[in-house]
N, C-alpha and C positions, 0 to 999 in steps of 0.2 A: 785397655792397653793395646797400643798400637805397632806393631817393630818394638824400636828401642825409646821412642816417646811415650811418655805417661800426662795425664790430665787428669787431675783431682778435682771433682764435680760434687756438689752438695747434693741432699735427695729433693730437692725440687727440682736442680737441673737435672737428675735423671729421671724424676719422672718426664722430663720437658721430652726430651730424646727419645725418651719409649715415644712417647705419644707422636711424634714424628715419623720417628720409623714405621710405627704402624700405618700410617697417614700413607707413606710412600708406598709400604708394601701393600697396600690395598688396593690401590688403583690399577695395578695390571690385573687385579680382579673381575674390581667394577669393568674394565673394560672388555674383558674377556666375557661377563655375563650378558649385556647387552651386545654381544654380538651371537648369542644362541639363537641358531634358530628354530620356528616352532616346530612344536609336538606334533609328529605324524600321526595323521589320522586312521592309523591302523596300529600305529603303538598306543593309542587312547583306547582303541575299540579290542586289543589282544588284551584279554585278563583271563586269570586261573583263580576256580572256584572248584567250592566242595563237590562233588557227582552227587547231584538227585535221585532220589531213591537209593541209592548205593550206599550198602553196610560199610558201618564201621567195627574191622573186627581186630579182638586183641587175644593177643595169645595165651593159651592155657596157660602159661605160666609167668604172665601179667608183664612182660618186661619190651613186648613190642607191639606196636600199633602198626596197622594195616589200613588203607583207607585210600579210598576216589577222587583224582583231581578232574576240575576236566577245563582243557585249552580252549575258550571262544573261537579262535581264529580255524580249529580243527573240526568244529564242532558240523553236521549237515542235520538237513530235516527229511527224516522216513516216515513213510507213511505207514501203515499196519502191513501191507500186503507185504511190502519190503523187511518189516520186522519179522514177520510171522514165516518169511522164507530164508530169512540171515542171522536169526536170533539176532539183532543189532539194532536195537531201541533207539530211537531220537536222541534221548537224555543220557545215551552211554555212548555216544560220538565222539572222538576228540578225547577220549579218557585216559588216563594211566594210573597207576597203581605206586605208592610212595607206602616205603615202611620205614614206621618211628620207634627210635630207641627210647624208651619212658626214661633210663636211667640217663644217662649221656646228651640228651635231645639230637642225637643225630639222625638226618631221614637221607633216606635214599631213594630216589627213583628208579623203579624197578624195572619198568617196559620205556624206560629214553625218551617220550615223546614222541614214538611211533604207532599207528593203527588202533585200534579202539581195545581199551584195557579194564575189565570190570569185574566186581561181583567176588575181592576174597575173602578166602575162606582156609583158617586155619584146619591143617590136618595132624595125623600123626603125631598126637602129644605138644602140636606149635614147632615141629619140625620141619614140615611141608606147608608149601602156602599155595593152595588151589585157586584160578580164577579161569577166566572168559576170556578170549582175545580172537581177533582176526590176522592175528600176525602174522601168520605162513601166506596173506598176501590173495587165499582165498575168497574174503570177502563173507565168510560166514562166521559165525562162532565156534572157536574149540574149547574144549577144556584144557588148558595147560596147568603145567604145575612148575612150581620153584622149592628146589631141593637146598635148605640154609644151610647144611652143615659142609657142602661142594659148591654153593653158590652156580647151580646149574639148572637151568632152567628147559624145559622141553615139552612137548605134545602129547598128550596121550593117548589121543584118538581124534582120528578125521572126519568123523560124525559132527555132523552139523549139531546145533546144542540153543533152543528154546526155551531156555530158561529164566525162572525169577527167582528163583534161590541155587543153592550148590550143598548138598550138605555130604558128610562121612562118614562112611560105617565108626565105632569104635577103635577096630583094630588098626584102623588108617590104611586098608589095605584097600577099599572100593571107595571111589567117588559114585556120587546119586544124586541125577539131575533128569529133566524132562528135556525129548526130543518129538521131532516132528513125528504129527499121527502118521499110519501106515496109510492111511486113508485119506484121499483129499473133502477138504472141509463141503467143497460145492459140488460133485456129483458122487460123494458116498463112492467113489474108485480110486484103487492103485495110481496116486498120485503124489510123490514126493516132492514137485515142487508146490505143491499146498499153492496153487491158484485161485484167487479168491476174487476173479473174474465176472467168473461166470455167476448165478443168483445162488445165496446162500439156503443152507436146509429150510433155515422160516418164510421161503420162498420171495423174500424182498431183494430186488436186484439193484447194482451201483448205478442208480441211473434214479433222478429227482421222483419223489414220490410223496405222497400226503399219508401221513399217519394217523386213524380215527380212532380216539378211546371212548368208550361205551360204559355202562355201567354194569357188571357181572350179571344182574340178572336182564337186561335190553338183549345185551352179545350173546348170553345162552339162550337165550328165548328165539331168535331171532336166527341165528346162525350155530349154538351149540358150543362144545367144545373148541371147535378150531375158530370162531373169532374171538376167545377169551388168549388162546396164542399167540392172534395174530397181532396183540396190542403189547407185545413186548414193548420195554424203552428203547433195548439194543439188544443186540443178538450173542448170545455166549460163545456161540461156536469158537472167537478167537482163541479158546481155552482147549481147543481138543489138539491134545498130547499126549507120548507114553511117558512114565517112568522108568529110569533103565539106571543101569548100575555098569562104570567104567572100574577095572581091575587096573592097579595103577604100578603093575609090574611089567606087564602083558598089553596093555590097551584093550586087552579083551570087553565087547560090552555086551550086556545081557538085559534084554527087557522083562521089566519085574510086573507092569502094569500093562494092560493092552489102551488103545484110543479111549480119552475117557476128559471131558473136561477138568482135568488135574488144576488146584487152585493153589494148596499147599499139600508138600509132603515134609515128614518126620521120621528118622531113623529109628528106631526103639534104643534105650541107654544097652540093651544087652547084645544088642546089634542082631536079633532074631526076625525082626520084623520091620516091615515098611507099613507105617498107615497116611492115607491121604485124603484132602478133602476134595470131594467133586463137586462140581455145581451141577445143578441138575434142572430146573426152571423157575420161575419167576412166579412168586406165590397166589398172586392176581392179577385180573386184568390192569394196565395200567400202574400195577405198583412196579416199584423198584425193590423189593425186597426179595431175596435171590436165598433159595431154598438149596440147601446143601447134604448131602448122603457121605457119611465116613468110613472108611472103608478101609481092611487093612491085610496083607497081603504076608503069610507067611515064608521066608527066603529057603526053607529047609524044601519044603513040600509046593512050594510055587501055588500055593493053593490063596484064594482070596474070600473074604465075607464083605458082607454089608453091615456093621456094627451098629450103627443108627441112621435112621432118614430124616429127610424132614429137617434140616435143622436152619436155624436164623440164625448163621453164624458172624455174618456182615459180608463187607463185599469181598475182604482179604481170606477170610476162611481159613482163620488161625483156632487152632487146639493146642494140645501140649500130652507128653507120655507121662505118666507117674515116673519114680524113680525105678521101681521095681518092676517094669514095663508091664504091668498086669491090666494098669486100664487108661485109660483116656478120656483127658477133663476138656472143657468145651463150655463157654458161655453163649446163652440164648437172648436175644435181645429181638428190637423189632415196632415199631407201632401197634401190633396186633400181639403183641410178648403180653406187654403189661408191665413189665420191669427185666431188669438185668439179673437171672441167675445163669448159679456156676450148676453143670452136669456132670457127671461122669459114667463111663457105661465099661462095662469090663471087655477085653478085644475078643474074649472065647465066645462073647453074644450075651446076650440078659435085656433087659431093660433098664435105659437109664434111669440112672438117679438123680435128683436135685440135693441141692449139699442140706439145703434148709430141712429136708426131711432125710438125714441121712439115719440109717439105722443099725442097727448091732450086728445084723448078719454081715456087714461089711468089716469088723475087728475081726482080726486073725488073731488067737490065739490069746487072744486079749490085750493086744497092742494096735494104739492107734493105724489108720492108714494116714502115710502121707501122700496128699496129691498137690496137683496143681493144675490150676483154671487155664488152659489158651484163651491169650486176650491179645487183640490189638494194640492194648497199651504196653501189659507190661510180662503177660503170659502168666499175672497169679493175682492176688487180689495183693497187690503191691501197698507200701505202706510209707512209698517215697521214693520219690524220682531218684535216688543212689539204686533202688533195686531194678528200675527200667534200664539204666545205662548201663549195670554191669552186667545184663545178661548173656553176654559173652564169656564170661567169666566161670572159672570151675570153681570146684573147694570150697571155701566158706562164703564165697559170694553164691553160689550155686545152692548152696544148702538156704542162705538166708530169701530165697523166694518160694519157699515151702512152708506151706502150714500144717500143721498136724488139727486135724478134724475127728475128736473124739465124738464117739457115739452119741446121739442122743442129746447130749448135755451144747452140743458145740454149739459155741459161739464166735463168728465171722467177726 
């Protein structure tokens, strides 16, 4: 209907007229598309992808997702020396921090697209969301934190921050992260900004050099102890840091750990204790297998042990606490192992245990212990990749990565 004229059309004349109109309305299409022009070579080359090595964490109370982007076009390339004096990794350049609502699918970006943003980490019951950032414009690492229930976000200390994990007491009251040693790595002196210049403790300097590996007994025979050193792969030193604890009222920070090549640390579930694993050296000449001491540090008495040495932990140097924080599980692996077992050794000292040979004096009371294996895969002897992805996870996801290892009888 047109005005006040009408035309009665059959249905093949309208379909005739659809197919018309469309015909007509097309063409300021087509002509509009052939006259785009091309794709800039830097909107090809700008893309946002997952953050490398960057956790994925979900909140205690499973309703939001935390997680790493990181912008190409933001992204620059650091070399160690520059990480190791900015805590600002290569692979954490360009990053921000997006949090997703599992319910709703809504995500938010949380640091805008500004300064390098990494590494969260739920606190406080999934009320606080701790991470990394350079944002105050410094150029180093802070700990910042994001308050959800004021959506306020702010600093907590100005301490530069060398970290590869971030973890929380319990109470949510202290953040526990590694900061630069007191010590500079190359002449063993009062150097904070960690120069790594000049020639390292294993006496190899940045400057082209030829590396000889010998056979353990030529190099001892020959030269002794210090050429079986001197055929390290690489040097550990980049690992020498303290452990410290930020108070997340105050910014107060307290160092828990003195210089010590720190690889991982873990909070104990009762929030009494800090244990961490150290590297300590390289188990022969020309191997790559990196021998580890774990060591754990009580917060009341400031006092520390050596719990076990020696260990083949791999190169990440992951253990895990029992629930009841009483001991610490650890798997041993290696070319010189012979197989993959799980350990556990109690933190007050003893000598570890192998689970295959676990024994009665380990039942309290006549109740199972339950532990769990630190592993690189999944931190227990996991029984399907659902138990590796939800180890963010409290509650009955947290309970199901635990075995109960009766005396004697147990079977893995």
């Amino acid at each position: 209907m047109n005005g006040a004229c009408s035309v009665r059309i059959g249905v093949p004349g309208f379909l005739w007229i659809f197919a018309v109109a469309c015909s007509i309305g097309a063409r300021p299409y087509l002509a509009t598309a052939q006259s785009v022009t091309p794709l800039p070579i830097e909107s090809a080359l700008k893309t946002i992808s997952f953050g490398d090595l960057a956790p994925i964490a979900l909140s205690p109370d499973g309703q939001r997702l935390a997680y790493t982007t990181r912008s190409s076009d933001r992204a620059l390339a650091i070399d160690t020396e520059t990480w190791l004096r900015t805590g600002v990794r290569d692979l954490f350049t360009g990053t921000d921090i997006r949090i997703l609502d599992v319910d709703t699918g809504k995500e938010t970006d949380l640091t805008g697209g500004q300064y390098d943003n990494f590494m969260p980490t739920w606190c406080a019951k999934g009320r606080d969301l701790v991470y990394l950032s350079d944002r105050d414009g410094s150029g180093t690492a802070k700990v910042w934190i994001w308050k959800s229930a004021t959506d306020e976000m702010r600093k907590l200390a100005d301490t530069t921050v060398t970290a590869t994990e971030i973890a929380c007491t319990p109470d949510g009251l202290s953040i526990v992260v590694t900061i630069p040693p007191e010590r500079s790595v190359a002449k063993g002196q009062p150097n904070p900004s960690l120069s790594l210049s000049e020639p390292l403790a294993s006496g190899i300097a940045r400057r082209p050099y030829v590396r000889l590996y010998r056979s353990d007994g030529l190099a001892q025979a020959d030269h002794g102890e210090e050429a079986e050193k001197g055929s390290d792969p690489w040097s550990l030193d980049w690992a020498w840091r303290r452990v410290a604890m930020i108070d997340v009222n105050s910014g107060r920070l307290t160092v828990v750990a003195p210089d010590d090549r720190v690889m991982r640390f873990r909070v104990s579930p009762d929030g009494r204790r800090i244990a961490y694993s150290a590297m300590d050296r390289f188990e022969s000449a020309g191997s790559q297998q990196i021998l580890f001491d774990l060591k754990v540090v009580d917060l009341s008495s400031g006092t520390a042990q050596v719990v076990a040495r020696n260990l083949r932990l791999g190169f990440n140097g992951y253990f895990a606490w029992s629930p009841d924080s009483s001991h610490l599980s650890y798997r041993e692996f290696g070319l010189k192992s012979g197989s993959i077992d799980c350990h556990v050794v109690n933190v007050m000292g003893g000598t570890p245990q192998n689970i295959r040979t676990f024994q009665a004096s380990h039942c309290r009371k006549g109740r199972p212990v339950r532990l769990r294996c630190g592993t690189s895969v999944a931190g227990a002897f996991s029984s399907s990749a659902k138990e590796h992805f939800g180890r963010q996870a409290r509650s009955q996801t947290e309970r199901r990565k635990w075995r109960e290892y009766r005396p004697v009888k147990s079977k893995l």
